[in-house]
C-alpha positions, 0 to 999 in steps of 0.5 A: 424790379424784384424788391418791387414784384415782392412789396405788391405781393405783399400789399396784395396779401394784406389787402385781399379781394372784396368777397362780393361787393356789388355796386347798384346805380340808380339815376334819378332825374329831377322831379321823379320819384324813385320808382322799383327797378325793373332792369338791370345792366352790367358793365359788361352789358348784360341784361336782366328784367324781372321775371313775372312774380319776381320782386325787386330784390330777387331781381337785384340778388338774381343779377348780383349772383350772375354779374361778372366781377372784377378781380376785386371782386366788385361788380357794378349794376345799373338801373336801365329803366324803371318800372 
C-alpha cells in the first residue's frame, strides 16, 4: 500500500493542477441562433446575471473569478438562459 501512496505522489508531482481552467457550456437547440449569454449557472448552483452595462465577457470573467473549482482547478459554467 505504501509503494502505491508514493507512486501517486509521484504521478501527482508530475501532473500538478490546472491554474484555471474554466469549462463554459453553451446549449444550443436546432434552429436558434446563438445569442450573448445572459446567465450563468455552476455546478454548485450558483447563479450569476449580467449586471446593467456589464458585457458578456465581463459577465463570463466576473463568474470565471467567483465559480468554485475542483481540486484540479477546473470549474465548469453553464449558460442558463440567453438573452
Amino acid at each position: 500500500m505504501q509503494n502505491l501512496e508514493k507512486r501517486i505522489a509521484c504521478l501527482e508531482q508530475a501532473n500538478p493542477p490546472a491554474k484555471v481552467l474554466t469549462i463554459i457550456r453553451l446549449i444550443v437547440g436546432t434552429g436558434q441562433l446563438i445569442g450573448e449569454v445572459c446567465r450563468l449557472r455552476g455546478d454548485d448552483k450558483e447563479m450569476w446575471a449580467r449586471l446593467p452595462g456589464e458585457t458578456e465577457r465581463e459577465l463570463i470573467d466576473r463568474a470565471t473569478l467567483e465559480v468554485k473549482r475542483s481540486p484540479r482547478g477546473v470549474a465548469r459554467l453553464i449558460e442558463v438562459m440567453p438573452c
